[in-house]
C-alpha positions, 0 to 999 in steps of 0.5 A, a space after each residue: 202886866 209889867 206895869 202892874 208889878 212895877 206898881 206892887 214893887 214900889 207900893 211894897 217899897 213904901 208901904 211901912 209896914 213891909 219895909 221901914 224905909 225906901 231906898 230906891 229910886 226909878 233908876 234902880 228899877 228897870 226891865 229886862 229883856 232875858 231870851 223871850 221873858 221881860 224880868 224887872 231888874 232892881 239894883 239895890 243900893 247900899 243904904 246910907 248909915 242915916 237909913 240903917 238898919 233898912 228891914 222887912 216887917 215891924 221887927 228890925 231884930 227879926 227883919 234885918 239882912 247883911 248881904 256878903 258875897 252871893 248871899 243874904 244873911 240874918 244880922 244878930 242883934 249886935 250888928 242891928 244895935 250898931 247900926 242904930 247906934 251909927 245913925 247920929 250924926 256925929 259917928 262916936 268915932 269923930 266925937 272931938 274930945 276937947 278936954 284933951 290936947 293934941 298931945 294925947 297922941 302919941 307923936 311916935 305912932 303918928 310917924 310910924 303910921 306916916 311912914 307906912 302910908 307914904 309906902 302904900 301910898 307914894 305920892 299921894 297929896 297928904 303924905 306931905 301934909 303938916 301933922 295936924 293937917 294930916 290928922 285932921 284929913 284922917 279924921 284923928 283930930 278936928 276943931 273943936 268950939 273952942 277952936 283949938 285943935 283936938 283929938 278925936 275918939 278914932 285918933 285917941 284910939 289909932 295913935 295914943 297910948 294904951 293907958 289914955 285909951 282905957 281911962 278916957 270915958 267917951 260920952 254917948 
């Protein structure tokens, strides 16, 4: 008996017409012993954002769920737009912006966000780091092919000033 639900688990599981993508693997899947009953117990994990959205039938508009909390709930298209918008390999977050200079970012917001994460953060190792060390382990700034150092749209957006925000177009 077991063996047949195991088997109907993963022929659902990979059957693309029930769920787009199988993120499971045999040590998610396991069977329980609960008073007298065996159950099949299946820890689900998260899904990785290359595999997002992860949907149950042939619309991702109509099948897609967010678990929060003890629930599952329906995603608006919103959300499901998103996370097929975050499945490209470079997130529009860590586009490096190389027609900017690191002078884009504002120095002042740098210090100010440096102070505040050596207080939540005492001694952590890049507290100390150069700035564009440190912007770049944040993720704020990166080389670009040009091999200068260069904003990034997540460091433009967290450290410079409102004016370079909304005049910067960032290309999809």
């Amino acid at each position: 008996m077991r063996a047949r639900k195991k088997k109907q688990l993963w022929d659902t599981v990979n059957n693309p017409q029930k769920v787009n993508v199988n993120i499971l693997i045999e040590q998610n899947v396991s069977i329980v012993d609960v008073g007298l009953m065996q159950i099949i117990r299946i820890d689900i994990p998260r899904a990785d954002r290359h595999y997002k959205p992860v949907y149950i039938g042939a619309d991702p508009f109509k099948g897609t769920f967010r678990r929060t909390h003890e629930g599952d709930y329906h995603c608006t298209k919103d959300e499901v737009r998103g996370m097929f918008r975050d499945q490209s390999e470079v997130s529009i977050d860590k586009r490096i912006l190389s027609n900017m200079q690191m002078d884009a970012l504002d120095i002042g917001t740098v210090e100010r966000y440096r102070n505040r994460f050596r207080g939540e953060k005492p001694g952590h190792v890049w507290a100390e780091l150069p700035d564009d060390d440190f912007l770049q382990v944040l993720g704020a700034a990166d080389t670009g092919e040009d091999g200068v150092l260069h904003p990034t749209a997540a460091g433009l957006l967290m450290f410079s000033l409102d004016w370079r925000i909304t005049r910067k177009k960032i290309a999809r």
